[in-house]
N, C-alpha and C positions, 0 to 999 in steps of 0.2 A: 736211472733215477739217482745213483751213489753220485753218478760225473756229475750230474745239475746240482746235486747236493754240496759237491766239492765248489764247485761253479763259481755257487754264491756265499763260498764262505765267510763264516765271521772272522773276529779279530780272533778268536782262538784257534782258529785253524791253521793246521800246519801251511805253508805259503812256500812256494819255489820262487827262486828270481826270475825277473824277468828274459832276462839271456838264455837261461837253462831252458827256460817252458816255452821260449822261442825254437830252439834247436830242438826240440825233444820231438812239438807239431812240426816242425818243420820235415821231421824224417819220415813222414808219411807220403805227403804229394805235395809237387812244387806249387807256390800262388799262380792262380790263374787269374787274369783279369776278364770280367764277364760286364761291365759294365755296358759296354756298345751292343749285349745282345737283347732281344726282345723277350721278356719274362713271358709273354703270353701265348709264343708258338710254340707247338712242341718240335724237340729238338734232341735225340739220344749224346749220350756219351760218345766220345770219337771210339773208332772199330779197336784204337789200341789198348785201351781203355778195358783192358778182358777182366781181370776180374768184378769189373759193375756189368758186364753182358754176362758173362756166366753166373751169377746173383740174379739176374733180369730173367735168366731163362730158370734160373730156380725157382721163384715166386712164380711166374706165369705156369709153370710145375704146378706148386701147390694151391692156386687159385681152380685148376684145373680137375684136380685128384678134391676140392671140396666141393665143387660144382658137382660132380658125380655122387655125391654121397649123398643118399637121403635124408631129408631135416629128421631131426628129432621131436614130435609134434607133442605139449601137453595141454591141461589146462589152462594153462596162463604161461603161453613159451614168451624166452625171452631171445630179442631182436641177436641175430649172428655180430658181432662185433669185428670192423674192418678196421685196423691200424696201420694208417697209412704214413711218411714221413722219410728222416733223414737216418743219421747215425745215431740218435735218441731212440728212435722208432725200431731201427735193427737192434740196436743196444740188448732190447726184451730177449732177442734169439742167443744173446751173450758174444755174439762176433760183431767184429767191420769189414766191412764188403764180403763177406760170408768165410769171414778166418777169425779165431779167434785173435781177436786185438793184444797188438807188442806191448812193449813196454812205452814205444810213442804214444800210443793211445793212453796213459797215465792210469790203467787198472792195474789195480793188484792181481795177487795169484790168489786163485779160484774164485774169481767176482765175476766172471761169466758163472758160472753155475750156481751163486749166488741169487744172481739176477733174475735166471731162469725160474730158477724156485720162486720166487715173492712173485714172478708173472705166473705163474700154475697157482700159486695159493690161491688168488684174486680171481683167474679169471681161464684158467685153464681145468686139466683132469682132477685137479685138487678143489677145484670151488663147487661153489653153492651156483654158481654163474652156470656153472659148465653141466649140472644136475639138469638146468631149466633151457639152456641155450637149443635155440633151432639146430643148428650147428658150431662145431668150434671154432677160437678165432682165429683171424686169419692178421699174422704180421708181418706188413708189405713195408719194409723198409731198406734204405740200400743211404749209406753213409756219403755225405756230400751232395746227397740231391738238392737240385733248384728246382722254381718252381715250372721250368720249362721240359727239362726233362723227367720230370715227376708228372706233366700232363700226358708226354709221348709212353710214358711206360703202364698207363690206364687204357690207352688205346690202341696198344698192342701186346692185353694178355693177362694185364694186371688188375682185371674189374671182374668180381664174381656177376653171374649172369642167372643162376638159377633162382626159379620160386620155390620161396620158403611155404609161406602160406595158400591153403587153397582159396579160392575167390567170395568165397560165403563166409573165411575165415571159421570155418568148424571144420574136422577132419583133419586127414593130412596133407600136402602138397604134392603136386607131380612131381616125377621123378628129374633126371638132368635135361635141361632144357624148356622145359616145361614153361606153357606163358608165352614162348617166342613169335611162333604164331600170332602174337596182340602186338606183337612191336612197331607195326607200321602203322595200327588205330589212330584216329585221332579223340586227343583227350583234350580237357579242360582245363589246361593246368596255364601254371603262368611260364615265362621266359627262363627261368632258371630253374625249370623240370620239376618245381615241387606241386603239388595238387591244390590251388586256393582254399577251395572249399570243404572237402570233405577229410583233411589231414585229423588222424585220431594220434597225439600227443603219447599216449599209455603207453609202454613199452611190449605188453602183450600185442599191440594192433601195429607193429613193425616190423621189418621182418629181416634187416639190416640198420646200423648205426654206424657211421664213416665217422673215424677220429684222424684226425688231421694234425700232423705239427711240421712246418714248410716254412722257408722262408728265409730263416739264419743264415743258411747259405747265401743269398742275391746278396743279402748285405755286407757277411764277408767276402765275394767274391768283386763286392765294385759297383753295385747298382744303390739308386739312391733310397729312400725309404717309400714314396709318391711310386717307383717304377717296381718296388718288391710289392706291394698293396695290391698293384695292378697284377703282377703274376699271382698271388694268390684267393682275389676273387676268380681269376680264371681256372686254375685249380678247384676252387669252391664250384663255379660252375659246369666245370667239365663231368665233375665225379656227378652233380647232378641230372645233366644233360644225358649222360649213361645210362645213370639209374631210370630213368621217364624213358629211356629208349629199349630196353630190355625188359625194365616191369610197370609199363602205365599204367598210373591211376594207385598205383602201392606205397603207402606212406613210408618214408624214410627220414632220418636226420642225422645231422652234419651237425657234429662239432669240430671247431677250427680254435688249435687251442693259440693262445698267447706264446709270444717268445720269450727265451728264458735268458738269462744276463748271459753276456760271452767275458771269459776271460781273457782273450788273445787280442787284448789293444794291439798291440805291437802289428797286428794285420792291417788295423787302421790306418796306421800310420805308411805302411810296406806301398799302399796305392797310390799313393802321391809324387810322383805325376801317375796317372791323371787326373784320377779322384782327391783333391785339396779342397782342405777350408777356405784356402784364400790363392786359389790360380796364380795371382800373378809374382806372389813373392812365392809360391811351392810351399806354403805351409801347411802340414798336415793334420788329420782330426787325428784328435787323442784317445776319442774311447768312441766305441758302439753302441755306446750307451745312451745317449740322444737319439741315433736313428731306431737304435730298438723300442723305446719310448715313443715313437713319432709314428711306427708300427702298429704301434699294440693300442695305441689311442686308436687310429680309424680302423681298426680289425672290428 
């Protein structure tokens, strides 16, 4: 929240040059051009790639160890919260790719546990959230994800499976795994796994709520705004496609938030060739700002 806060600074905001703030993201991971890949298949990080596979197998860890845990069942529980995403999404845990972030990453010292605390106030062992929640939440995020490999890491590990709520919605719920058994029923539902008919809105009558933020990546890494859109309904479908596969007929919802402004013109500019405004002179776009825009209008 502080780095989006910086993000979109105003005019009174203290401002790096452009050079510096190039070099500074630069010493993290070299640009990769992703432009020629498909947003919509799933597809992991290369094997060399180890610290986004040991993060990979950390979250499919604790997706695992909450599955096991029985809900917290009250009068009026409130739906388990899934935070799904990039390095914003990890950000909540106070690391990138499961270290706490250098000085590349532009945090100050002690803003990982800064960050930590305002996510417990809101929504962890410190809230009002966390009193009423079925269980607590779960943040599945890993820095740099796209939306093709943020599909492959949902369906290998990274999709909680257990029922929260029992089926009469009074009582408590089964234990781990619980529901599996109904997974091959057929249901009434429509094409993108939500239930047409009988979905109840209330937050008491959910039993999970997928927050989403995806995407930033396709666009800095080279794909156009028309082929990020298409990775991210598929995203939006998969995680639903899961959910109607593990718990039919159990109302859930998806929010897919907006993307946030990027600082790092200077990336826009870095893909050209092959990504240009105008191919044939090799002129390059100036800001992400237009594609982010072009984004968040058909999201």
């Amino acid at each position: 929240a502080a780095a989006a806060a910086r993000d979109a600074g105003g005019d009174g905001a203290e401002k790096k040059d452009e050079s510096s703030l190039a070099h500074a993201t630069n010493s993290s991971r070299p640009f990769v051009y992703i432009g020629d890949i498909d947003p919509t298949r799933p597809r992991p990080w290369p094997e060399d790639e180890r610290d986004w596979w040991r993060l990979h197998d950390t979250l499919v860890a604790r997706v695992r160890a909450s599955d096991e845990m029985f809900p917290h069942v009250t009068d009026s529980p409130r739906p388990q919260l899934v935070f799904y995403g990039d390095s914003i999404t990890e950000g909540w845990e106070g690391t990138s790719f499961g270290n706490v972030p250098g000085p590349h990453r532009m945090w100050t010292d002690g803003e990982d546990g800064t960050v930590r605390d305002v996510f417990a106030r809101h929504f962890g062992g410190k809230s009002e959230w966390h009193e009423l929640a079925l269980k607590p939440p779960l943040v599945l995020g890993i820095s740099g994800s796209r939306t093709y490999d943020f599909i492959w890491r949902i369906e290998n590990g990274e999709f909680p499976t257990s029922q929260l709520l029992s089926d009469d919605d009074g009582g408590t719920a089964g234990g781990p795994g619980a529901g599996e058994e109904h997974a091959e029923e057929d249901t009434d539902q429509d094409d993108a796994g939500g239930d047409a008919k009988d979905s109840d809105p209330r937050p008491e009558k959910l039993e999970r709520v997928y927050i989403v933020l995806m995407g930033t990546n396709n666009l800095g890494g080279g794909q156009l705004p028309g082929e990020t859109i298409k990775g991210m309904d598929a995203a939006a479908r998969s995680i639903l496609g899961l959910h109607n596969k593990h718990r039919p007929g159990t109302p859930s919802a998806l929010v897919f938030s907006s993307l946030l402004p990027r600082r790092d013109d200077f990336r826009a500019r870095k893909m050209c060739p092959p990504r240009c405004k105008e191919p044939e002179r090799e002129v390059p776009y100036e800001s992400f700002g237009p594609a982010i825009e072009k984004v968040n209008r058909a999201l």
